[in-house]
N, C-alpha and C positions, 0 to 999 in steps of 0.2 A: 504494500500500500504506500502511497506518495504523499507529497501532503494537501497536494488537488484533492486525492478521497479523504482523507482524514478531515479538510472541510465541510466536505460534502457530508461526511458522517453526521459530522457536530452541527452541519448550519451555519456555518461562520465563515468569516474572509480566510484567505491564506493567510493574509497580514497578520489577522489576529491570533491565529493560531501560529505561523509564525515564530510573533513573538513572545507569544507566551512561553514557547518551546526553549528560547533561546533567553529567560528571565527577565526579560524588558521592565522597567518598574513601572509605566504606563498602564500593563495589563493588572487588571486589579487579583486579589488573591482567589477568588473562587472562581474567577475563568480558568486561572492557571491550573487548579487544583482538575480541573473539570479535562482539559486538556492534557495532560499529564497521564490521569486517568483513562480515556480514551484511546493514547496512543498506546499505554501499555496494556491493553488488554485487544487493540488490534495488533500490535506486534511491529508498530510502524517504526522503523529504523530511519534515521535523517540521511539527507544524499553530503559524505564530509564535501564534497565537492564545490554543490549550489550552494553549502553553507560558508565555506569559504569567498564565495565569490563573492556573499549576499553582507559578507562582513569586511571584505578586502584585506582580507589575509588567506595567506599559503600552509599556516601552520608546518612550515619547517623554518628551519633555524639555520645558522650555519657557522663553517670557518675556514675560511680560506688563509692557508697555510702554507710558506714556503719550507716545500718536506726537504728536510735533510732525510737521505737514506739511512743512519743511524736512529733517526725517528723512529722508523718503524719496527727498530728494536727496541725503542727505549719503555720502560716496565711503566714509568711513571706520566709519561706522555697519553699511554694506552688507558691507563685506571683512569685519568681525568676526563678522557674522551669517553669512556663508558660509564662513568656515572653521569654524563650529560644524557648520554642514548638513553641511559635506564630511566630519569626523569621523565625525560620528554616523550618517550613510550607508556608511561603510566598515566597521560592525560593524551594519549593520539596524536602526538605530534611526531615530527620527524626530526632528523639531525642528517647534514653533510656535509662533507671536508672536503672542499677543492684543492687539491694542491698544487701549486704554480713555480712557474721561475723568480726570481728575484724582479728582475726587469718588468713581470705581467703584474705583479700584485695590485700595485695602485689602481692599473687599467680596468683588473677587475673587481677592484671595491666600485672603482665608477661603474661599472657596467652591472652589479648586484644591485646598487642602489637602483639605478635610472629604470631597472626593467621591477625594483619590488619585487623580486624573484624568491626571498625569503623574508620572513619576519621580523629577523634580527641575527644582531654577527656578535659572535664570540673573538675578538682579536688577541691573539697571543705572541708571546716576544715582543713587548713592548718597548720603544725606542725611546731614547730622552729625549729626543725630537723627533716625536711620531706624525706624518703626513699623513698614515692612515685616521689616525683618529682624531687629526685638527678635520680632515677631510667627514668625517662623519657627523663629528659634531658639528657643523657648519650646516650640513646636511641635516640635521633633525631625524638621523637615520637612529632607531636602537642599536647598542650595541652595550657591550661591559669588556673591558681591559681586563683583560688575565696579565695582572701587573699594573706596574703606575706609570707617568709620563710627566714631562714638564708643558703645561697645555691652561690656558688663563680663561678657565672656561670650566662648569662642572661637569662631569662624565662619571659614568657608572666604573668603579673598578673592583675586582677581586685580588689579592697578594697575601703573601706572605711576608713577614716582617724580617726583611734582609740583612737590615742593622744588627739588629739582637740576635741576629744567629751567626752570624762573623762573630758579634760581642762574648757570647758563649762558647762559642771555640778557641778565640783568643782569651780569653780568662780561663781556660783548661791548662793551656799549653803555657802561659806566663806564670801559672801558676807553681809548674812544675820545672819552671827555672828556667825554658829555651827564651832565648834571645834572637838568635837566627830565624828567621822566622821568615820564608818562603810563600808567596801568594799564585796558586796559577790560575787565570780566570779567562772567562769567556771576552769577546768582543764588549769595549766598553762603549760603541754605541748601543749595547743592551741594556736597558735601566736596570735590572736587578744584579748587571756583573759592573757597573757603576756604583750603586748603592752597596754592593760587599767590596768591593775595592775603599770607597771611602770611607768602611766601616773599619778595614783591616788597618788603613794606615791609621785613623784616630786611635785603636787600639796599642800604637805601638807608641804613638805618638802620648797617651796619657800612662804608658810605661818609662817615661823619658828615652825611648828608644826610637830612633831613624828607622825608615825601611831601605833598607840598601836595594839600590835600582836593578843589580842583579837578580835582583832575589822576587820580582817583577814583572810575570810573565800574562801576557792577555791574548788572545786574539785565540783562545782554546776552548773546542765545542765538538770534539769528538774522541774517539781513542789514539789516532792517530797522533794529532797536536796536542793528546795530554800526555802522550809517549815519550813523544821529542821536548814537551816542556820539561818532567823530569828531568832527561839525557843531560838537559842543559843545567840543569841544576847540579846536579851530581858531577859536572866538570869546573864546577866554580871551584876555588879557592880560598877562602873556607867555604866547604858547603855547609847550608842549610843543617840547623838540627831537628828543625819540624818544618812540615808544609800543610798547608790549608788548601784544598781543591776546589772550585764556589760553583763546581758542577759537577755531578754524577759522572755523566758522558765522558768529561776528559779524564775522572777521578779511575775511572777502568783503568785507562791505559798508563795512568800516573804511576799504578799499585802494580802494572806490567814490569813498567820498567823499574821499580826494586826489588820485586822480583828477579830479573833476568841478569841484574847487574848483583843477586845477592847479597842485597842486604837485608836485612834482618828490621822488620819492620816494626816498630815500638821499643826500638833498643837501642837501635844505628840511627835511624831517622825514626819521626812521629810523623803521623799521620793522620789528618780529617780531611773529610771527603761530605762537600752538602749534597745532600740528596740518598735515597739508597741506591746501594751496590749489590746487594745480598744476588739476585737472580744472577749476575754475570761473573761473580768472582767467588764462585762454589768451593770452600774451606779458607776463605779468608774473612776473614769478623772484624769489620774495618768502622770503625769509629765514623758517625753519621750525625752531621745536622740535618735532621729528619723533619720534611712536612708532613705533617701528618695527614692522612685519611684523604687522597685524592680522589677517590671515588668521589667522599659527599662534596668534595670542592667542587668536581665538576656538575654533582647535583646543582651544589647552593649557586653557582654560575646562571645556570639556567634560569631557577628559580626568580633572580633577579632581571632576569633577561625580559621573562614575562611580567614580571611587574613593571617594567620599564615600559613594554608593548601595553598595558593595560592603565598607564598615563602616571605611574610614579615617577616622581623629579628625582633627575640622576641625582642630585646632591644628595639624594636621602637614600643612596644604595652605594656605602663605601665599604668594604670589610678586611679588617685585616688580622690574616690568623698567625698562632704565631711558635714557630718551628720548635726542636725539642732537640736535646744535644743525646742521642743514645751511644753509652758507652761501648767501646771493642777491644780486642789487644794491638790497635795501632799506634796510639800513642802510652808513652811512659815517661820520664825524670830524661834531664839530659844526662848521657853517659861519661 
Protein backbone atom coordinates (compact mmCIF):
# COMPACT_ATOMS: atom_id res chain seq x y z
CA UNK A 1 0.00 0.00 0.00
CA UNK A 2 1.39 3.61 -0.91
CA UNK A 3 0.39 6.54 0.73
CA UNK A 4 -2.36 7.48 -2.26
CA UNK A 5 -4.27 4.39 -0.45
CA UNK A 6 -3.46 4.89 2.92
CA UNK A 7 -5.45 8.33 2.06
CA UNK A 8 -8.00 6.94 0.58
CA UNK A 9 -8.40 4.41 3.42
CA UNK A 10 -8.47 7.39 6.12
CA UNK A 11 -10.38 10.11 3.87
CA UNK A 12 -7.78 12.50 4.09
CA UNK A 13 -5.18 14.49 1.87
CA UNK A 14 -1.76 12.95 1.28
CA UNK A 15 -0.41 16.09 2.95
CA UNK A 16 -2.02 15.35 5.89
CA UNK A 17 -1.24 12.13 6.27
CA UNK A 18 1.89 12.88 5.17
CA UNK A 19 2.75 14.73 7.69
CA UNK A 20 1.42 13.23 10.22
CA UNK A 21 3.65 10.25 9.24
CA UNK A 22 6.60 12.29 9.33
CA UNK A 23 5.65 14.31 13.07
CA UNK A 24 4.98 17.77 11.80
CA UNK A 25 3.64 19.69 14.82
CA UNK A 26 0.88 21.22 12.65
CA UNK A 27 -0.95 17.90 12.70
CA UNK A 28 -2.71 17.80 15.85
CA UNK A 29 -2.22 14.62 18.24
CA UNK A 30 -5.36 12.54 17.49
CA UNK A 31 -4.85 12.79 13.76
CA UNK A 32 -1.44 11.53 14.21
CA UNK A 33 -2.58 8.88 16.67
CA UNK A 34 -5.21 7.81 14.10
CA UNK A 35 -2.72 7.73 11.29
CA UNK A 36 -0.12 5.89 12.92
CA UNK A 37 -2.73 3.50 13.64
CA UNK A 38 -3.93 2.83 10.34
CA UNK A 39 -0.65 2.56 8.74
CA UNK A 40 0.35 -0.16 11.20
CA UNK A 41 -2.37 -2.25 10.87
CA UNK A 42 -2.38 -1.93 6.94
CA UNK A 43 1.32 -2.63 6.92
CA UNK A 44 2.08 0.46 4.96
CA UNK A 45 5.83 0.95 4.77
CA UNK A 46 7.01 4.61 3.54
CA UNK A 47 8.96 4.95 -0.19
CA UNK A 48 12.87 6.15 1.96
CA UNK A 49 13.17 7.59 -1.60
CA UNK A 50 9.93 10.04 -2.01
CA UNK A 51 10.66 10.71 1.46
CA UNK A 52 13.92 11.84 0.90
CA UNK A 53 13.18 13.94 -1.96
CA UNK A 54 9.92 15.27 -0.10
CA UNK A 55 12.40 16.44 2.73
CA UNK A 56 15.62 17.32 0.45
CA UNK A 57 17.88 15.12 1.94
CA UNK A 58 19.87 11.95 0.76
CA UNK A 59 20.28 10.44 4.16
CA UNK A 60 23.84 9.58 3.45
CA UNK A 61 26.71 11.18 4.83
CA UNK A 62 30.12 11.08 3.99
CA UNK A 63 34.17 11.57 3.77
CA UNK A 64 36.06 12.19 1.23
CA UNK A 65 39.47 11.07 2.19
CA UNK A 66 42.90 11.33 0.66
CA UNK A 67 43.77 7.32 1.36
CA UNK A 68 47.11 6.66 2.06
CA UNK A 69 47.57 2.92 1.31
CA UNK A 70 48.64 2.34 4.97
CA UNK A 71 45.01 3.50 5.75
CA UNK A 72 43.63 0.69 4.92
CA UNK A 73 45.78 -1.00 7.32
CA UNK A 74 45.41 1.12 9.96
CA UNK A 75 43.28 -0.61 13.15
CA UNK A 76 42.31 2.63 14.36
CA UNK A 77 41.37 4.55 11.10
CA UNK A 78 38.88 1.23 10.52
CA UNK A 79 37.15 1.34 14.27
CA UNK A 80 36.38 5.16 13.77
CA UNK A 81 34.83 4.42 10.35
CA UNK A 82 32.79 1.71 11.75
CA UNK A 83 31.37 3.10 14.55
CA UNK A 84 30.13 5.95 12.10
CA UNK A 85 28.51 2.99 9.79
CA UNK A 86 27.06 1.24 12.95
CA UNK A 87 25.30 4.61 13.90
CA UNK A 88 24.08 5.70 10.82
CA UNK A 89 22.67 2.11 10.16
CA UNK A 90 20.68 2.13 13.34
CA UNK A 91 18.57 5.09 12.15
CA UNK A 92 18.63 4.03 7.96
CA UNK A 93 21.20 6.07 6.87
CA UNK A 94 24.14 5.46 4.93
CA UNK A 95 27.85 6.26 5.04
CA UNK A 96 30.72 6.74 2.11
CA UNK A 97 34.39 7.23 1.66
CA UNK A 98 35.52 8.63 -1.47
CA UNK A 99 38.93 8.41 -1.73
CA UNK A 100 40.97 11.00 -3.90
CA UNK A 101 44.27 12.31 -4.95
CA UNK A 102 45.73 15.12 -3.06
CA UNK A 103 45.21 17.52 -6.19
CA UNK A 104 41.19 16.28 -6.52
CA UNK A 105 40.15 16.90 -2.81
CA UNK A 106 39.18 20.47 -2.97
CA UNK A 107 37.43 19.88 -6.41
CA UNK A 108 35.54 17.43 -4.88
CA UNK A 109 34.35 19.09 -1.68
CA UNK A 110 33.00 21.79 -4.45
CA UNK A 111 31.42 19.23 -6.50
CA UNK A 112 29.67 17.35 -3.07
CA UNK A 113 28.53 20.57 -2.09
CA UNK A 114 27.18 22.10 -5.41
CA UNK A 115 25.31 18.79 -6.41
CA UNK A 116 23.94 18.19 -2.31
CA UNK A 117 24.89 14.70 -3.10
CA UNK A 118 25.15 13.91 0.76
CA UNK A 119 23.83 15.39 3.97
CA UNK A 120 26.88 16.08 5.58
CA UNK A 121 30.83 15.50 5.48
CA UNK A 122 32.82 14.20 8.18
CA UNK A 123 36.50 15.96 7.30
CA UNK A 124 39.48 14.28 8.72
CA UNK A 125 43.22 15.22 8.81
CA UNK A 126 42.70 18.56 9.69
CA UNK A 127 45.01 21.32 8.56
CA UNK A 128 46.16 24.47 10.59
CA UNK A 129 45.15 26.14 7.53
CA UNK A 130 42.20 24.09 6.34
CA UNK A 131 40.79 25.36 2.67
CA UNK A 132 38.46 22.52 3.04
CA UNK A 133 36.66 23.63 5.99
CA UNK A 134 37.20 27.67 5.42
CA UNK A 135 35.42 26.27 2.09
CA UNK A 136 32.42 24.62 3.83
CA UNK A 137 31.95 26.81 6.23
CA UNK A 138 31.58 29.74 3.88
CA UNK A 139 29.22 27.36 2.32
CA UNK A 140 26.63 26.64 5.18
CA UNK A 141 27.45 23.13 4.06
CA UNK A 142 27.34 20.59 7.54
CA UNK A 143 30.18 19.18 8.29
CA UNK A 144 32.32 18.22 11.85
CA UNK A 145 36.28 18.31 11.96
CA UNK A 146 37.74 15.16 13.10
CA UNK A 147 40.34 17.49 14.64
CA UNK A 148 40.65 21.27 15.15
CA UNK A 149 41.98 24.05 12.73
CA UNK A 150 42.81 27.73 12.88
CA UNK A 151 39.51 29.19 11.16
CA UNK A 152 37.75 32.77 12.62
CA UNK A 153 34.45 31.23 12.21
CA UNK A 154 32.43 28.57 14.47
CA UNK A 155 32.51 24.88 13.13
CA UNK A 156 31.52 21.61 14.50
CA UNK A 157 34.75 19.74 15.74
CA UNK A 158 35.40 16.24 17.36
CA UNK A 159 39.42 15.74 18.81
CA UNK A 160 41.39 14.55 21.19
CA UNK A 161 43.27 16.49 23.54
CA UNK A 162 46.86 16.57 21.85
CA UNK A 163 48.56 18.67 24.43
CA UNK A 164 47.91 16.44 27.42
CA UNK A 165 48.98 13.57 25.92
CA UNK A 166 52.41 14.69 24.68
CA UNK A 167 52.02 16.38 28.58
CA UNK A 168 51.79 12.70 30.00
CA UNK A 169 54.39 11.13 28.10
CA UNK A 170 56.63 13.66 28.64
CA UNK A 171 56.17 13.70 32.55
CA UNK A 172 56.70 9.78 32.39
CA UNK A 173 59.87 9.93 30.75
CA UNK A 174 61.28 13.30 32.79
CA UNK A 175 60.35 11.60 35.20
CA UNK A 176 62.43 8.84 35.08
CA UNK A 177 65.50 11.03 34.45
CA UNK A 178 65.88 11.01 30.35
CA UNK A 179 66.85 14.40 29.17
CA UNK A 180 67.52 13.36 25.48
CA UNK A 181 64.46 13.34 24.40
CA UNK A 182 63.76 12.59 20.67
CA UNK A 183 60.34 13.80 18.91
CA UNK A 184 59.23 11.90 15.51
CA UNK A 185 56.01 13.33 14.11
CA UNK A 186 53.93 13.45 11.32
CA UNK A 187 53.78 16.59 8.71
CA UNK A 188 53.22 19.69 10.65
CA UNK A 189 50.96 21.02 8.25
CA UNK A 190 48.69 18.57 10.23
CA UNK A 191 47.02 20.26 13.33
CA UNK A 192 47.34 17.56 15.63
CA UNK A 193 51.35 16.75 14.78
CA UNK A 194 51.60 20.61 15.21
CA UNK A 195 49.70 20.77 18.54
CA UNK A 196 52.11 17.60 19.87
CA UNK A 197 55.17 19.05 18.56
CA UNK A 198 54.32 22.36 20.47
CA UNK A 199 53.26 20.36 23.37
CA UNK A 200 56.71 18.26 23.26
CA UNK A 201 58.83 21.36 23.05
CA UNK A 202 56.94 23.22 26.11
CA UNK A 203 57.57 20.00 27.84
CA UNK A 204 61.01 20.27 27.79
CA UNK A 205 61.09 23.63 27.78
CA UNK A 206 59.39 23.88 31.45
CA UNK A 207 62.09 21.06 32.28
CA UNK A 208 64.65 23.91 31.79
CA UNK A 209 65.61 21.77 28.95
CA UNK A 210 66.22 22.66 24.88
CA UNK A 211 65.14 20.27 22.25
CA UNK A 212 68.15 19.60 20.34
CA UNK A 213 67.11 20.11 16.49
CA UNK A 214 68.40 16.73 15.82
CA UNK A 215 66.43 15.08 17.85
CA UNK A 216 63.41 16.62 15.50
CA UNK A 217 62.03 14.61 13.17
CA UNK A 218 58.60 15.46 11.10
CA UNK A 219 57.20 14.85 7.85
CA UNK A 220 56.59 10.90 9.30
CA UNK A 221 53.08 9.06 8.43
CA UNK A 222 53.93 5.62 7.77
CA UNK A 223 56.20 2.77 8.41
CA UNK A 224 58.59 3.54 6.09
CA UNK A 225 59.45 7.21 7.24
CA UNK A 226 59.18 6.01 10.86
CA UNK A 227 61.93 3.59 9.98
CA UNK A 228 64.28 5.85 8.57
CA UNK A 229 63.31 8.53 11.35
CA UNK A 230 64.67 6.01 13.87
CA UNK A 231 67.88 5.13 11.52
CA UNK A 232 68.48 8.78 11.93
CA UNK A 233 68.23 8.97 15.36
CA UNK A 234 70.34 6.18 16.36
CA UNK A 235 73.40 7.74 14.15
CA UNK A 236 73.39 10.82 16.12
CA UNK A 237 75.97 11.53 18.55
CA UNK A 238 74.67 11.29 21.42
CA UNK A 239 71.78 9.53 20.68
CA UNK A 240 68.49 9.88 22.14
CA UNK A 241 67.75 8.17 25.52
CA UNK A 242 63.95 8.17 24.84
CA UNK A 243 61.73 8.81 21.84
CA UNK A 244 58.13 9.81 21.61
CA UNK A 245 56.25 8.71 18.24
CA UNK A 246 52.95 11.22 17.90
CA UNK A 247 51.70 8.56 15.45
CA UNK A 248 50.80 4.95 15.49
CA UNK A 249 51.71 4.57 11.79
CA UNK A 250 55.27 5.75 11.82
CA UNK A 251 55.48 4.26 15.61
CA UNK A 252 55.48 0.51 13.78
CA UNK A 253 58.29 1.17 11.82
CA UNK A 254 60.11 3.27 14.62
CA UNK A 255 59.91 -0.15 17.10
CA UNK A 256 61.38 -1.97 13.55
CA UNK A 257 64.03 -0.29 13.45
CA UNK A 258 65.23 -1.11 17.37
CA UNK A 259 64.43 -3.89 16.68
CA UNK A 260 66.80 -4.68 13.77
CA UNK A 261 69.47 -2.56 14.98
CA UNK A 262 69.08 -4.57 18.49
CA UNK A 263 68.46 -2.64 20.83
CA UNK A 264 66.85 -3.44 23.76
CA UNK A 265 63.88 -1.46 24.01
CA UNK A 266 63.18 0.16 27.70
CA UNK A 267 66.76 -0.32 28.69
CA UNK A 268 68.91 1.11 25.76
CA UNK A 269 66.24 3.43 24.57
CA UNK A 270 62.50 4.30 25.93
CA UNK A 271 59.83 4.38 24.10
CA UNK A 272 56.17 5.95 23.52
CA UNK A 273 54.34 5.59 20.62
CA UNK A 274 50.45 7.77 20.52
CA UNK A 275 48.05 5.64 19.35
CA UNK A 276 47.88 1.78 19.51
CA UNK A 277 50.28 -0.62 18.08
CA UNK A 278 49.20 -3.95 19.61
CA UNK A 279 47.45 -5.52 16.20
CA UNK A 280 51.00 -4.93 14.09
CA UNK A 281 53.68 -5.52 16.58
CA UNK A 282 52.59 -9.12 17.92
CA UNK A 283 54.94 -9.68 21.39
CA UNK A 284 55.86 -6.20 21.72
CA UNK A 285 53.87 -4.34 24.74
CA UNK A 286 54.81 -0.82 23.67
CA UNK A 287 53.91 1.88 25.89
CA UNK A 288 50.76 3.88 24.33
CA UNK A 289 49.14 7.27 24.51
CA UNK A 290 45.87 5.64 23.86
CA UNK A 291 42.50 7.40 22.41
CA UNK A 292 40.27 5.74 23.68
CA UNK A 293 37.08 3.92 22.30
CA UNK A 294 37.12 4.85 18.60
CA UNK A 295 34.27 3.16 17.70
CA UNK A 296 31.98 5.42 19.99
CA UNK A 297 34.04 8.51 18.58
CA UNK A 298 33.03 7.63 15.32
CA UNK A 299 29.45 7.14 16.73
CA UNK A 300 29.56 10.57 18.80
CA UNK A 301 30.99 12.12 15.09
CA UNK A 302 27.90 11.24 13.45
CA UNK A 303 25.65 11.97 16.12
CA UNK A 304 26.78 15.58 15.96
CA UNK A 305 26.72 15.49 12.24
CA UNK A 306 22.97 15.07 12.46
CA UNK A 307 22.28 17.60 14.80
CA UNK A 308 24.11 19.86 12.88
CA UNK A 309 21.74 18.75 9.67
CA UNK A 310 18.76 19.16 12.07
CA UNK A 311 19.63 23.05 12.65
CA UNK A 312 22.07 22.84 16.00
CA UNK A 313 24.60 25.88 15.86
CA UNK A 314 28.13 24.55 15.22
CA UNK A 315 29.25 26.49 18.21
CA UNK A 316 27.35 24.27 20.58
CA UNK A 317 28.91 20.88 19.15
CA UNK A 318 32.63 21.19 20.40
CA UNK A 319 34.07 17.85 22.01
CA UNK A 320 37.08 17.02 23.26
CA UNK A 321 38.15 13.76 24.62
CA UNK A 322 41.00 13.15 26.29
CA UNK A 323 43.71 10.35 25.80
CA UNK A 324 45.11 7.86 28.47
CA UNK A 325 48.84 7.00 28.83
CA UNK A 326 48.76 2.90 29.13
CA UNK A 327 51.79 1.57 30.57
CA UNK A 328 54.32 -1.26 28.44
CA UNK A 329 57.86 -2.48 28.81
CA UNK A 330 59.20 0.27 26.44
CA UNK A 331 60.10 2.67 28.56
CA UNK A 332 62.25 2.60 31.86
CA UNK A 333 65.08 4.91 34.14
CA UNK A 334 67.81 6.01 31.82
CA UNK A 335 70.77 3.51 31.85
Amino acid sequence: MNLAHLANHLGMSKTTVSRALNGYPEVNVRTRERVMKAAKEVGYQPNPMARSLALGRTNVFGIIYPLLASDLGDPMFLDVVAGMSAALEAVSKNLIIAPVSPAAEQPSYQQIVRGRRVDGLVVSRTLVHDERIAFLSKAKFPFVAHGRTELNAPYAWFDYDNEAGIRMAMERLLGLGHQRIALIGAPLELNFARQRKDSFVAAMSAAGLSADPRYLIDNTLDRRSGYQAMQQLLACSPRPTAVVVDNHLSGVGAVRALLDAGIEIGKEISLIVWGNVADTLAGTNVTTIDQPDPHKAGARMVSMLMSLVDGKPASELHELWQPVLLEGSTVGPVS
